[in-house]
C-alpha positions in Angstrom: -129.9 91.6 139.4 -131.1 91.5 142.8 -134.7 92.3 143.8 -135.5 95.4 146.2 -137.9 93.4 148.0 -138.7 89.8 148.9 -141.7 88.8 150.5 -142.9 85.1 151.8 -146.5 84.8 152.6 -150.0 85.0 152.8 -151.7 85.2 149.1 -155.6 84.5 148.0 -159.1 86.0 146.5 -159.9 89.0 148.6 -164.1 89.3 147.7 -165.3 92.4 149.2 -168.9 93.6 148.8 -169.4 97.0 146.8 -171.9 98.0 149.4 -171.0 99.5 152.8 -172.7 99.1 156.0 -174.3 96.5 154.4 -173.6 92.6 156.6 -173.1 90.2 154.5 -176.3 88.1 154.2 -177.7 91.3 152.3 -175.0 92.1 150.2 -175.7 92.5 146.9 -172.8 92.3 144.8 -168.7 91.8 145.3 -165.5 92.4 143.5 -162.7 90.5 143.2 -159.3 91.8 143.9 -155.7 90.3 144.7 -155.1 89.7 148.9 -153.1 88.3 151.5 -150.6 90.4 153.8 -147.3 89.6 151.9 -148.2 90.0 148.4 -150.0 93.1 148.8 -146.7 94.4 150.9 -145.3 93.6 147.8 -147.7 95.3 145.5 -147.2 98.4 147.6 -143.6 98.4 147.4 -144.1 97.8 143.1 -146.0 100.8 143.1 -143.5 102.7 144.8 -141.1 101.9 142.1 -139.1 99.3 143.4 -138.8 95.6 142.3 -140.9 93.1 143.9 -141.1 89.1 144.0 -143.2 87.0 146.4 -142.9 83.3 148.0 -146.1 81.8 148.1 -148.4 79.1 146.5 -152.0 79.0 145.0 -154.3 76.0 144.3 -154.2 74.7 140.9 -157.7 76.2 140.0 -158.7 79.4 138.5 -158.5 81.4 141.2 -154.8 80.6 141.3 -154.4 81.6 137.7 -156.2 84.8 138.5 -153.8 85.4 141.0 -150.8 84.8 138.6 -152.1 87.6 135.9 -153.4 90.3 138.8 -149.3 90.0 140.1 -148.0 90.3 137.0 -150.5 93.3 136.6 -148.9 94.6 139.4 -145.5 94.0 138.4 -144.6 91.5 140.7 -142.6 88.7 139.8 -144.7 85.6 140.3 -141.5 83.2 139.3 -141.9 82.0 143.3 -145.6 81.2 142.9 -146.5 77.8 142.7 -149.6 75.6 142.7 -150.5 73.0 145.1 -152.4 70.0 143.9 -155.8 69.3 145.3 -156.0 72.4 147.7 -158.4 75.3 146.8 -157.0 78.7 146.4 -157.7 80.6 149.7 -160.6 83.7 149.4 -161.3 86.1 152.1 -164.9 87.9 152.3 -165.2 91.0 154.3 -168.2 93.2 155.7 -167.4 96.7 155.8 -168.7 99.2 158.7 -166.6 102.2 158.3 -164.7 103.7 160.1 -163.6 100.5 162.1 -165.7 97.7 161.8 -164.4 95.2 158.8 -164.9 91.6 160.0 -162.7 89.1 158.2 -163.9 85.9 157.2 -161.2 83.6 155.4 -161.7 80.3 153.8 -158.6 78.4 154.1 -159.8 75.0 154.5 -158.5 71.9 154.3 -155.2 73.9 154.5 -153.9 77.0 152.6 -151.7 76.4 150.4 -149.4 79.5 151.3 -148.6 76.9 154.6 -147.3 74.1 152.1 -144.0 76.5 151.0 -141.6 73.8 151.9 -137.4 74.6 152.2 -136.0 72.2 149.9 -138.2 74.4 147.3 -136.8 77.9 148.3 -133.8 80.2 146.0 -131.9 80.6 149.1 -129.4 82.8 147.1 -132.3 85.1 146.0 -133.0 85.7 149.2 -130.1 86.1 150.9 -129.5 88.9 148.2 -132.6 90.8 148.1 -132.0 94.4 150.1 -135.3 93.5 152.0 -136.8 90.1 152.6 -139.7 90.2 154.4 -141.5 87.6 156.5 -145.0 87.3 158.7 -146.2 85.8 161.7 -149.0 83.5 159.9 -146.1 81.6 157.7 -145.2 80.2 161.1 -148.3 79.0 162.2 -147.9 75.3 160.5 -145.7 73.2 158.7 -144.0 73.0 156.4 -144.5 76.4 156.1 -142.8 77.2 159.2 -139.5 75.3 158.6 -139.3 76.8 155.8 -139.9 80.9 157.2 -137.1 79.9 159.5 -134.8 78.4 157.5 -134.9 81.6 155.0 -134.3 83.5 158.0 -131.2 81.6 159.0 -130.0 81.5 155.9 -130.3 85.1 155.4 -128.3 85.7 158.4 -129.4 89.4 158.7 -127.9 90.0 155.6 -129.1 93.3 154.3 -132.7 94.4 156.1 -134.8 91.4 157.1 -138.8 92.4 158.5 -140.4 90.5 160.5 -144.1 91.5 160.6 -145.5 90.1 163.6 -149.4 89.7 161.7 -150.7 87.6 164.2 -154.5 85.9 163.5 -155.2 83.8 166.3 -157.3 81.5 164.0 -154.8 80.8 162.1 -153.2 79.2 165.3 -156.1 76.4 166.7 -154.5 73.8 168.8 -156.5 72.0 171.5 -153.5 71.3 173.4 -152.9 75.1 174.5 -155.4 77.1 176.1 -154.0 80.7 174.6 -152.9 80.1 170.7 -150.4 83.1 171.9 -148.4 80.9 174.3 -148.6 78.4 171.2 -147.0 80.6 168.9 -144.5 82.6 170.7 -141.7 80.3 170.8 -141.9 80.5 167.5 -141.8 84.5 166.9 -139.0 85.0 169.7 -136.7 82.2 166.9 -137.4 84.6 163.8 -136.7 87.7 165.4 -133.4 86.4 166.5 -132.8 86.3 162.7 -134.6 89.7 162.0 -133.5 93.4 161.7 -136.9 94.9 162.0 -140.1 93.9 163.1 -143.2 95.9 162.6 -146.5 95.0 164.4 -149.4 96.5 166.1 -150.3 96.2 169.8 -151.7 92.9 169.6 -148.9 91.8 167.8 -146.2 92.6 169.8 -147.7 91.5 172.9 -148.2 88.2 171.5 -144.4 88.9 170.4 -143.0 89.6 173.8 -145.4 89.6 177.0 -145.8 93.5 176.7 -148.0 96.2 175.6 -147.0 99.4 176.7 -145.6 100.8 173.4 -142.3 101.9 174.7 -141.5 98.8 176.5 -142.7 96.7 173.9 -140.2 98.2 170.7 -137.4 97.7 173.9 -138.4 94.3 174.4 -138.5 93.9 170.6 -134.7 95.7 170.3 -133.9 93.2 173.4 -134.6 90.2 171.3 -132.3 90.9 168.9 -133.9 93.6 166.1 -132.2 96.6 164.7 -135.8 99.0 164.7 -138.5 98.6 166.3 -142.1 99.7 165.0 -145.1 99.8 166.9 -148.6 101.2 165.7 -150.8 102.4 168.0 -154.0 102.9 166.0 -155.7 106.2 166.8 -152.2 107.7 168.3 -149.8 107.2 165.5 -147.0 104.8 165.1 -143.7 104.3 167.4 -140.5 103.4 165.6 -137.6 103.1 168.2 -134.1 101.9 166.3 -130.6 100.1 168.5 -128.8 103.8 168.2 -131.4 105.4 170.6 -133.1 107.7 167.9 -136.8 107.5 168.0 -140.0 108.8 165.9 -143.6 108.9 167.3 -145.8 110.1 164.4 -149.9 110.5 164.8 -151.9 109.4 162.2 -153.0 111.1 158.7 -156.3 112.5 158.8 -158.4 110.3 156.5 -162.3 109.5 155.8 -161.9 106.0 156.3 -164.2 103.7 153.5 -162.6 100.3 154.5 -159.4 99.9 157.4 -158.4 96.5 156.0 -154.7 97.0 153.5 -153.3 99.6 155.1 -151.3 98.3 157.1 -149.7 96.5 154.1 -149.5 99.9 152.6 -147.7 100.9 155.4 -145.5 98.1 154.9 -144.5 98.9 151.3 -143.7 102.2 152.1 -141.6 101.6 155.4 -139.3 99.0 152.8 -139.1 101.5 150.6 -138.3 104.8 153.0 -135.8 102.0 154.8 -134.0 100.9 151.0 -134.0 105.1 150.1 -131.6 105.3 153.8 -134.1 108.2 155.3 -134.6 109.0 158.6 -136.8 107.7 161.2 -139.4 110.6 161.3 -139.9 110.8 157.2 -140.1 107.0 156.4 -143.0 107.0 159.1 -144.7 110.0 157.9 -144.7 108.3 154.3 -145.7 104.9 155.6 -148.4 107.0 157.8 -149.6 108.4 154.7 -149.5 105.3 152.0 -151.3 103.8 154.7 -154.4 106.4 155.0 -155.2 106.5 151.4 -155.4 102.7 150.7 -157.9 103.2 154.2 -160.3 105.9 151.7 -160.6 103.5 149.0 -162.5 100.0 148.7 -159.7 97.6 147.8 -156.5 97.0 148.9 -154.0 95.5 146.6 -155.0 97.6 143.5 -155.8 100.5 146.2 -152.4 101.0 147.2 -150.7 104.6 146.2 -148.5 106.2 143.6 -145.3 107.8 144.8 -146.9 111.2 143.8 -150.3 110.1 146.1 -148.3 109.5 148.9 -146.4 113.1 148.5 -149.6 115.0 147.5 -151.5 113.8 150.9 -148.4 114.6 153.3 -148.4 118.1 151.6 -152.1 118.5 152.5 -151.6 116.9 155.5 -154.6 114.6 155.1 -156.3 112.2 153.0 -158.8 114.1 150.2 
C-alpha cells in the first residue's frame, strides 16, 4: 500500500526552554521534543489522518533512538531512518521572545547526518508511488545528500504531487568560494523545481529561489520554472497560492496569541498535503493550512504541538486561535 506522504529531510533533538522571554544563558530548564522541517511535516500530516514515512538518518547514539520511539509515537513510519556511524544526532536550542523573536541555534557539527542520505540507499519505487513526496531546500545544501534529493526527484518524474519547500538556512550553505550562499545554492533549487509540482516558501525563500520578491511575480517566476502551484507566505499578510490554470487564493492570517512562531510553518505544510491529497480548492486548503499553522504558533512545541483534524476545524469556525 502506498503511503499518503513521503518526506526527505531535516530530523534532530529540538530543546526548547520552558521559560519565555527568558535568553538562553538564564534559562532554567528545557524539554525535549522531536524536530527538523521534514519530519515534523510529516508528523503534521499523521495527525491529520493520513499515512506518513520519512527519509532521513540519525547518529547511532541515544538521541537517535529517542528519535526512532517519538516517530513511531507519532505514527510515522521510521523504516527510512537510519543511523550514521560516528556522527552525533543533530539538536537545535531555541530562545523564545514572543511574538516574533525565536533565535535558532543548531548543532550539526562535524556534519548532520540527515546530509549523508545517499542514492544507492533510497526505495525509489516507494517514492515514486507515494501521492505526495516532499522535499526541502537544506537536503541540497551538501553531498551526498544532494545527489540523492535530486535523484528522487528525477526519478519521481512528477509523478503524482511532488513539493518542493524552498526552507532555505543560509548557514547551512558556508562556502568561502561565494560571497552570497544564495548565488551558491540557486543552481541547485532552479534543477529540483524542474522536477517539482509545487513549491511552497516564504519571501526569503523564493527570492533565493528565483531573483524576486514581489509576491505575485515571485509564484509566476516559480510557475515559470516549471511548478504546477505556487505558494508564497507573506508573514503578517497571509499567504499567496497561484496554480498553472490561472486560479488564485490570497488568504490573511488567523488571528492567534503567538507563544513560540517556530513549527508552524511545518504545520502549514502537513495541512497544505493533506487539503492537496483531499482534491479541494485553492481558497479552503489555505484557510486550513492558515489555521493548522496558528495553533502549533499558541503552543510551546512543535512536533507534538501540531493539531487534530477537529483543532484545525474548531479554530476556522471561530475564526481565530483560543
Amino acid at each position: 500500500m502506498a503511503y499518503d506522504l513521503i518526506t526527505m529531510g531535516r530530523i534532530g533533538v529540538d530543546i526548547y526552554p520552558l521559560q519565555t522571554g527568558v535568553p538562553l544563558p538564564e534559562v532554567e530548564s528545557f524539554g525535549k521534543f522531536l524536530g527538523g522541517s521534514a519530519t515534523n511535516v510529516a508528523v503534521a500530516a499523521a495527525r491529520l489522518g493520513r499515512r506518513t514515512a520519512v527519509i532521513t538518518r540519525t547518529g547511532d547514539d541515544p538521541f537517535g533512538t529517542y528519535l526512532h520511539q517519538a516517530l513511531k509515537d507519532f505514527g510515522v513510519d521510521d523504516r527510512w531512518v537510519t543511523p550514521v556511524p560516528g556522527l552525533p544526532t543533530p539538536v537545535v536550542f531555541c530562545e523564545i521572545f514572543p511574538p516574533d523573536d525565536f533565535p535558532l541555534y543548531f548543532y550539526r557539527e562535524p556534519k548532520a547526518p540527515d546530509l549523508e542520505i545517499d542514492a544507492h540507499e533510497l526505495d525509489l519505487d516507494a517514492i515514486r508511488d507515494a501521492g505526495i513526496f516532499w522535499v526541502t531546500g537544506t537536503g541540497l545544501s551538501e553531498e551526498p545528500s544532494r545527489t540523492a534529493t535530486l535523484a528522487a526527484l528525477a526519478h519521481r518524474a512528477k509523478a503524482g504531487l511532488t513539493v518542493f519547500d524552498l526552507d532555505w538556512r543560509p548557514m547551512f550553505w558556508n562556502d568561502t568560494a561565494w560571497k552570497d550562499p544564495a548565488d551558491r545554492a540557486r543552481p541547485f533549487y532552479e534543477e529540483a523545481l524542474r522536477h517539482t509540482t509545487v513549491a511552497v516558501g516564504n519571501l526569503d525563500e523564493v527570492e533565493v529561489a528565483t531573483g524576486v520578491r514581489e509576491p505575485r511575480a515571485a509564484a509566476q517566476a516559480l510557475l515559470d520554472a516549471g511548478v504546477e502551484l505556487a505558494v508564497v507566505k507573506q508573514g503578517p499578510k497571509g499567504v499567496l497560492a497561484v496554480n498553472s490554470k490561472g486560479e488564485e487564493a490570497e488568504v490573511p492570517p488567523l488571528p492567534v496569541t503567538v507563544l513560540n512562531g517556530l513549527g508552524a510553518g511545518d504545520a502549514f505544510g502537513g495541512s497544505l498535503c493533506h487539503g492537496l491529497l483531499e482534491g479541494w480548492d485553492l481558497e479552503k486548503i489555505m484557510r486550513h493550512a492558515n489555521a493548522a499553522g496558528a495553533i502549533v504558533a499558541s503552543r510551546l512545541e512543535c512536533s507534538s504541538a501540531m493539531p487534530t483534524p477537529d483543532e484545525v476545524e474548531a479554530a476556522i469556525s471561530a475564526g481565530a486561535v483560543k
